[in-house]
C-alpha positions in Angstrom: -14.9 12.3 -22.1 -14.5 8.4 -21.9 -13.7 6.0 -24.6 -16.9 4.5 -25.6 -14.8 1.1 -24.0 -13.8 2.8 -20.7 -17.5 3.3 -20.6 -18.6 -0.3 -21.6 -16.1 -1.2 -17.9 -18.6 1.0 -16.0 -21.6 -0.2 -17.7 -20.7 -4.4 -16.8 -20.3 -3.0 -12.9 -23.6 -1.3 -13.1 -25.3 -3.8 -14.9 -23.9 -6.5 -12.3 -24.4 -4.1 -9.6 -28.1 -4.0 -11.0 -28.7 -7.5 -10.9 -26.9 -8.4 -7.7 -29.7 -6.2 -5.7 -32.0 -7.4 -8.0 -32.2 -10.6 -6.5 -30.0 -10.1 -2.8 -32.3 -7.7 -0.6 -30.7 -9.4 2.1 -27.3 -8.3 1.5 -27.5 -4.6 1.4 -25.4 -2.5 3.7 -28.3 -0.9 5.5 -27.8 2.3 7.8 -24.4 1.1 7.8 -23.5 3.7 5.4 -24.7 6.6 7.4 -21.0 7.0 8.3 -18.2 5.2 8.4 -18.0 4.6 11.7 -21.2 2.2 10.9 -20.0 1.7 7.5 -16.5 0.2 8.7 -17.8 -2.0 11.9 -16.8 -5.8 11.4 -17.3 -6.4 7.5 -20.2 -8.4 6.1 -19.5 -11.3 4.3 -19.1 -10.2 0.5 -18.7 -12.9 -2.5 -15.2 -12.4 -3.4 -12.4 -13.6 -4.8 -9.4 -12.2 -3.5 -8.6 -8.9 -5.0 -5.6 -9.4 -6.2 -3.9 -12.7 -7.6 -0.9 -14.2 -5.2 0.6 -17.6 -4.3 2.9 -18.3 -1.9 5.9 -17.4 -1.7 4.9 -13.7 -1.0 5.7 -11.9 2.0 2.4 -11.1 4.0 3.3 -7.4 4.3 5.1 -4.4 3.8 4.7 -1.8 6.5 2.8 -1.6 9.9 1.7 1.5 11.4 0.0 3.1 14.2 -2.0 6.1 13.1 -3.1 8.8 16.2 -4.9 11.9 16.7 -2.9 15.0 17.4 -4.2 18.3 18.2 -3.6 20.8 15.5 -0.5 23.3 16.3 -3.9 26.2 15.4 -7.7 25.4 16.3 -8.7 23.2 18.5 -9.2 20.6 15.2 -7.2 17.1 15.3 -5.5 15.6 12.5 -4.2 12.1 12.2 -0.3 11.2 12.3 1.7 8.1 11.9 3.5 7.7 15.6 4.7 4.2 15.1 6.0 2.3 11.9 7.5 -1.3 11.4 9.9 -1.7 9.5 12.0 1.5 11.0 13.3 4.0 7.9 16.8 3.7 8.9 15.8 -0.4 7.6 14.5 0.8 4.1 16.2 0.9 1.4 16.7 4.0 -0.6 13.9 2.9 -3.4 11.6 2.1 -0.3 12.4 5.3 1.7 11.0 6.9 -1.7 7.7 4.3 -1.7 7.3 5.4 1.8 7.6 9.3 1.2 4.2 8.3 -0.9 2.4 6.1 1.6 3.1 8.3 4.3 1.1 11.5 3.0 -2.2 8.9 1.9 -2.4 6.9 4.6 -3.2 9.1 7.6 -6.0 10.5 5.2 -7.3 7.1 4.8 -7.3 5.9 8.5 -9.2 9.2 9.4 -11.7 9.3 6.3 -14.5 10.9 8.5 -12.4 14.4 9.1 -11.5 15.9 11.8 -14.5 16.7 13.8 -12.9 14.3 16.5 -13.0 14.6 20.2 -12.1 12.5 23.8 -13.8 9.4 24.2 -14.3 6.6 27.2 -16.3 4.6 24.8 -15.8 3.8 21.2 -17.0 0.5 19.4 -13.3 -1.2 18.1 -13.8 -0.7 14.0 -12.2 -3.1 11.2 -12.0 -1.9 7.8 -9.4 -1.2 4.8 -9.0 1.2 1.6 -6.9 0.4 -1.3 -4.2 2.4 -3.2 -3.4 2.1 -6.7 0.0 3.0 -8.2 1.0 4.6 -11.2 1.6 1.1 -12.9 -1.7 0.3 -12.0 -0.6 -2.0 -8.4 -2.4 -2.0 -5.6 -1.5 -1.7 -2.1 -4.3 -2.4 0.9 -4.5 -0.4 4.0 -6.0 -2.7 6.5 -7.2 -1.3 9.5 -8.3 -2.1 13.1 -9.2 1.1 14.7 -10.2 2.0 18.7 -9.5 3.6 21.6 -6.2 3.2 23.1 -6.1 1.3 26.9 -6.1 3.9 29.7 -9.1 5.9 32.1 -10.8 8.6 31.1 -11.9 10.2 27.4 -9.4 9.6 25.2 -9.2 9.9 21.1 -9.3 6.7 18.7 -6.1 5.5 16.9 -5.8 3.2 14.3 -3.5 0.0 13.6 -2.6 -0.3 9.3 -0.9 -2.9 7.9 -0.2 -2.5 4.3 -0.2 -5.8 2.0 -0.3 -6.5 -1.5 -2.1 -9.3 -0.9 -6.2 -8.9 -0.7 -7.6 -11.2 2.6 -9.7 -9.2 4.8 -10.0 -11.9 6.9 -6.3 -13.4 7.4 -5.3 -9.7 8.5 -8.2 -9.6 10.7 -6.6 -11.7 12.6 -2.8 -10.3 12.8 -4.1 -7.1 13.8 -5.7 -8.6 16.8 -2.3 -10.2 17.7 -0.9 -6.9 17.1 -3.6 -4.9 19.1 -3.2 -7.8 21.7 0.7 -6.7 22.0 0.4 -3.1 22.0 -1.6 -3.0 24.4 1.6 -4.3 26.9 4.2 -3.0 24.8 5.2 -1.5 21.5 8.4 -3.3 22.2 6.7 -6.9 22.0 5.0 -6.1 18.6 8.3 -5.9 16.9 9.8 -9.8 17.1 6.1 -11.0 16.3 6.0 -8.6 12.8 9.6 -9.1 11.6 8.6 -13.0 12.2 5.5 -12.4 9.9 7.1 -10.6 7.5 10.5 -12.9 6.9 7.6 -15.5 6.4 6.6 -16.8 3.1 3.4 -16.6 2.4 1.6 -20.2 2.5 0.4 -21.6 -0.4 -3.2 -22.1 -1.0 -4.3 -24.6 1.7 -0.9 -24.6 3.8 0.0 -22.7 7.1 2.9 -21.2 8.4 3.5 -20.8 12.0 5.2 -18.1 14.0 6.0 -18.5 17.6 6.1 -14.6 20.0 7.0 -14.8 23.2 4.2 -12.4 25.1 5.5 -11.3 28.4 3.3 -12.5 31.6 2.3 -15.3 29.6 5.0 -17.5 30.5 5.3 -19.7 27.1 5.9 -18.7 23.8 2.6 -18.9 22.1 2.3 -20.3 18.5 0.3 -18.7 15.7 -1.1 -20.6 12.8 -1.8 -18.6 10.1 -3.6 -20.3 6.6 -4.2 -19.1 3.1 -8.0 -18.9 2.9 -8.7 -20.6 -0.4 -9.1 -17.7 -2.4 -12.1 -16.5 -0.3 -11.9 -13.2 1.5 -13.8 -10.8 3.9 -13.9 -7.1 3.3 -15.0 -4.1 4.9 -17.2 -2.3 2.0 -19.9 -3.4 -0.4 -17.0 -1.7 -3.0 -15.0 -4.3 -2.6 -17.9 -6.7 -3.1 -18.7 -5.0 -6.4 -15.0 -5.0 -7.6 -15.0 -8.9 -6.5 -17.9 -9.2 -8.8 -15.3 -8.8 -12.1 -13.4 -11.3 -11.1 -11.3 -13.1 -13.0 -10.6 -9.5 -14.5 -9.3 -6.8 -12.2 -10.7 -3.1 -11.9 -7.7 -1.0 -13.1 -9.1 2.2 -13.1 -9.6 4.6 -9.5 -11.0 2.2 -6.8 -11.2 4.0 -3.2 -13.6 2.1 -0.9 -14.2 5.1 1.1 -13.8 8.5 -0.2 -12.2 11.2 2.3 -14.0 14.9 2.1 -10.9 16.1 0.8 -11.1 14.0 -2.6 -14.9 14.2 -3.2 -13.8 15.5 -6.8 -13.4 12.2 -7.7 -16.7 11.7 -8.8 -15.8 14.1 -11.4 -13.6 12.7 -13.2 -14.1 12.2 -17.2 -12.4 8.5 -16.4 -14.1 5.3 -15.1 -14.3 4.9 -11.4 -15.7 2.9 -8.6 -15.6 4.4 -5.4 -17.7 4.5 -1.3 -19.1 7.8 -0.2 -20.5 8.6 3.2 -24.3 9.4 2.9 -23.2 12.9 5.0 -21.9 14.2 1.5 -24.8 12.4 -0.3 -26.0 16.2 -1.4 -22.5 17.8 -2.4 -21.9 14.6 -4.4 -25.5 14.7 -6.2 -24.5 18.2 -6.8 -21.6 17.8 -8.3 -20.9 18.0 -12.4 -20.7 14.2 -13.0 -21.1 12.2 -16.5 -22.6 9.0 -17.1 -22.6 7.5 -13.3 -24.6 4.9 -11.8 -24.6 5.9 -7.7 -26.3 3.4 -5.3 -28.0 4.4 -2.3 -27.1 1.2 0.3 -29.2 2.3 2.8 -32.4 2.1 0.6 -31.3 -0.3 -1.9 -31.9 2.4 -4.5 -30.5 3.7 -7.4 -30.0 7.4 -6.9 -28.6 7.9 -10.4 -28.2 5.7 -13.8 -27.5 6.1 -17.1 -30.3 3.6 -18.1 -29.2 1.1 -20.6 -27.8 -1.2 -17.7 -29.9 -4.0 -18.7 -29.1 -3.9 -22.3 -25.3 -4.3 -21.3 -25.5 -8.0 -20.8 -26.8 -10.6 -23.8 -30.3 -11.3 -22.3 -30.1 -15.2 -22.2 -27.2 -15.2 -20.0 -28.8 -12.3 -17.6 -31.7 -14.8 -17.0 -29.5 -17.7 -16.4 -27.5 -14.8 -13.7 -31.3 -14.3 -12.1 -32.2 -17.4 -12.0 -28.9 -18.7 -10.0 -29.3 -16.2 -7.8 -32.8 -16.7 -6.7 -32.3 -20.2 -5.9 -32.5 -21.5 -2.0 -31.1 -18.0 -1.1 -33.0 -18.5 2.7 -31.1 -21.9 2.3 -27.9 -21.1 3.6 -26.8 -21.4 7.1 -22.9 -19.6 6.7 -21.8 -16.9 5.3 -19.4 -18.7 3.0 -22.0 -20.7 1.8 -23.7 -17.6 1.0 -20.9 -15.7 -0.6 -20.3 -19.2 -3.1 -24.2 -18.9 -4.3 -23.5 -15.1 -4.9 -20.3 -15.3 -6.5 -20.7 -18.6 -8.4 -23.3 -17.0 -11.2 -21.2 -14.2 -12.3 -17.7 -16.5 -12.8 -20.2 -18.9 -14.6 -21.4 -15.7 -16.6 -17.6 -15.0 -17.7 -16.7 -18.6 -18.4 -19.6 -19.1 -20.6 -18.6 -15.7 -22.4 -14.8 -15.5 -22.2 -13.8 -19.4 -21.1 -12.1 -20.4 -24.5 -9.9 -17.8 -24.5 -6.9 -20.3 -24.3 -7.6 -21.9 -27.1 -6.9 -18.5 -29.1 -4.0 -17.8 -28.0 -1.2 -18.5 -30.6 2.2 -19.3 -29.2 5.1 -18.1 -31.6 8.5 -19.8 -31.5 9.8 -17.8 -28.9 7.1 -19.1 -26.9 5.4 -15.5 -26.9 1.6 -15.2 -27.3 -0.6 -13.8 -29.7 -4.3 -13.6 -29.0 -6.6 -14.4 -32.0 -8.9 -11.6 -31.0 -11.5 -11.6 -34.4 -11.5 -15.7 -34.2 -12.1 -15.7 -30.2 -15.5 -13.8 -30.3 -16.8 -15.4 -33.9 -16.3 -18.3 -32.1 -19.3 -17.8 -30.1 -22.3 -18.9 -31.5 -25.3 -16.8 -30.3 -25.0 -13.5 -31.5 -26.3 -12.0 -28.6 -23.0 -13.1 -27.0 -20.8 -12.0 -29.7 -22.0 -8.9 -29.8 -21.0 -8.5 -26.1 -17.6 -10.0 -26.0 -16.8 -7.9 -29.6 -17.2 -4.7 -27.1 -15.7 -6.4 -24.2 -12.2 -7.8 -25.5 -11.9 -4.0 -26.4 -12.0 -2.8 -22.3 -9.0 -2.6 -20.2 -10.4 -5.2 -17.5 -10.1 -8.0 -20.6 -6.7 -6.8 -22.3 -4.7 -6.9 -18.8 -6.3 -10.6 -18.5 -5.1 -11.3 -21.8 -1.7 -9.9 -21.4 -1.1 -11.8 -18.4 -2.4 -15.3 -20.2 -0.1 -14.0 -23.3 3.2 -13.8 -21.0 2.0 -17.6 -19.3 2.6 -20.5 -21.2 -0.2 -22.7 -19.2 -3.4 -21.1 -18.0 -3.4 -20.9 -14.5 -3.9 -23.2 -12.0 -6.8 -21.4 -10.1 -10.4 -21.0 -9.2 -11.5 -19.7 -12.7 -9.6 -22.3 -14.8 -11.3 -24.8 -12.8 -14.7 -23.4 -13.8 -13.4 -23.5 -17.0 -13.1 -27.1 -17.0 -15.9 -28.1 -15.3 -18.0 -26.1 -17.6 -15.9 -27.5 -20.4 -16.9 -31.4 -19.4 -20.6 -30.4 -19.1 -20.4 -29.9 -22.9 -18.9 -32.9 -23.7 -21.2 -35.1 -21.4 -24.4 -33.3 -22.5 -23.4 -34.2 -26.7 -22.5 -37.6 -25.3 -26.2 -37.3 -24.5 -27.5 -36.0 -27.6 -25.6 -38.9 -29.3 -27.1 -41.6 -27.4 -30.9 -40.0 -27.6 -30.1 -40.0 -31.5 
């Protein structure tokens, strides 16, 4: 069974799963999820900020392959196989001949999710979607994939293009896998100086570019490729990703797979929190599977399936109305996506910065420069009990003592999207007792 605070992490993303249809009809995957090769078309717009923190100075990737089909040795069943890979093994490292070893048995699994029930094509819609795999330490690694049928006459079977990044921006990798489908489809040969360009490049800092120039063959110039950091916003494939996004400044840190393969259905077993896509073709073997306390959505209905039912007690009432309220607002208003994705996202970071924003200001810093967080001070601190209550149970999850570990090690909070919140929600305050002053 699950610590009563592993549970709590599971409630939060039903209960913000909860209110998020509540109030967003609009922005439910549909029939999309009838199987992934709706489910993992172009990606909808989802309120995110970026899974995983990074600045620049990173490298944009670590691996590129170029997953096909190959006909079973018995049967007439295919199975997926890596038949390219940039950076070559005789490149690696011994340490990253070992990572490799790892990724190399998940990551045909993941390109292929839908099985094997795969035949010749002439037609096939091209597909852009990703999955995510999490280390031992906890890390992450996204798969992000462009997947469609090779150039040529005549049926044919689908192959997929992964590149596989630490850093979480559906929509910057978008585009390099169309400059790398645009190269392959001369020549593997021409992929090579364009990738090993990319990946000596550092990664931009927020608001910067970096620009690579590739010579393609029959275009006679070298053509130059602009690629900038997307402010913190990104695009993803799956409304998973959109419900992880939902946590954010905390991370989900327990098993996160956007779209579950057939083969590790058991997942939804396990006596551990989880967050994880399923196709509705295994809607029944999941429903009749021995599962706990589990919340399962139904995206094509907008309908819970399953719940454990004290979702709406999760959050302090007060603060769930203000979440409402915010999200109801001029929601036929909006006339881009990103627009759209700001409304969405904007009420939950509000939500944690009204609950969780002072943390700074209880975090003690030894001589050594080491922090200690004040955790009993932090939540009396709060002066609705409603709210206390709620971040007394919180501070105890996992998603709020990896935040806190990181803000520990840093002697500055960071410089980013939440701190900014922070102080904006910060100079409300003061402005609003300024008022109270004046009116008294």
């Amino acid at each position: 069974m699950p610590c009563r605070f592993e549970k709590m992490e599971g409630q939060v993303v039903g209960t913000m799963l909860r209110l998020f249809r509540n109030r967003l009809p609009r922005l439910r995957a549909g029939s999309r999820q009838d199987n992934l090769r709706e489910a993992a078309k172009e990606p909808e717009r989802a309120p995110e900020h970026c899974l995983s923190t990074f600045a620049g100075g990173q490298h944009f990737f670590e691996y590129l392959f170029v997953v096909s089909l190959k006909k079973k040795s018995s049967g007439h069943d295919y199975e997926p196989t890596i038949t390219y890979q940039f950076p070559k093994r005789e490149n690696l490292l011994r340490g990253q001949q070992e990572e490799e070893e790892r990724l190399l048995s998940a990551i045909p699994l993941f390109c292929f999710p839908d099985g094997n029930e795969w035949a010749p094509l002439t037609e096939y819609p091209r597909e852009t979607f990703s999955f995510v795999l999490t280390n031992v330490d906890g890390s992450r690694k996204i798969g992000y994939c462009r997947r469609l049928l090779p150039a040529g006459r005549g049926p044919r079977l689908p192959k997929v293009y992964c590149i596989i990044s630490c850093i979480g921006c559906f929509g910057l990798f978008s585009k390099i896998l169309d400059e790398v489908e645009k190269r392959h489809q001369i020549s593997v040969a021409v992929i090579y100086p364009f990738m090993q360009g990319l990946r000596e490049a550092a990664f931009p800092a927020p608001g910067k570019t970096v620009t690579l120039k590739s010579f393609i063959p029959d275009s006679g110039t070298e053509v130059g490729y602009g690629v900038r950091e997307p402010q913190l916003r990104c695009t993803l494939s799956q409304c998973i990703h959109a419900a992880a996004a939902l946590l954010y400044p905390f991370s989900w840190a327990h098993t996160y797979i956007p779209v579950v393969p057939e083969s590790l259905l058991d997942t939804v077993c396990c006596p551990t929190p989880f967050m994880v896509g399923v196709q509705m073709r295994f809607q029944q073997q999941v429903m009749d599977s021995p599962m706990e306390e589990v919340l399962l959505v139904n995206l094509c209905e907008g309908t819970f399936l399953m719940s454990v039912g004290d979702e709406k007690d999760i959050l302090p009432p007060k603060l769930q109305d203000d979440i409402l309220e915010s999200l109801g607002q001029g929601i036929n208003e909006f006339e881009t996506s990103e627009q759209l994705n700001e409304h969405v996202s904007g009420p939950f970071v509000q939500f944690f910065v009204k609950t969780v924003g002072h943390y700074a200001s209880y975090i003690k810093r030894e001589a050594n420069g080491q922090g200690r967080f004040q955790e009993r001070a932090f939540y009396k601190a709060l002066t609705s009990k409603t709210n206390r209550r709620f971040v007394k149970k919180f501070v105890k999850t996992q998603l709020f003592s990896l935040f806190i570990q990181e803000a520990e090690k840093s002697k500055h909070p960071p410089a980013g999207y939440f701190q900014q919140k922070i102080l904006e929600y910060e100079e409300q305050k003061k402005q609003k007792k300024s008022r109270e002053k004046t009116v008294k």
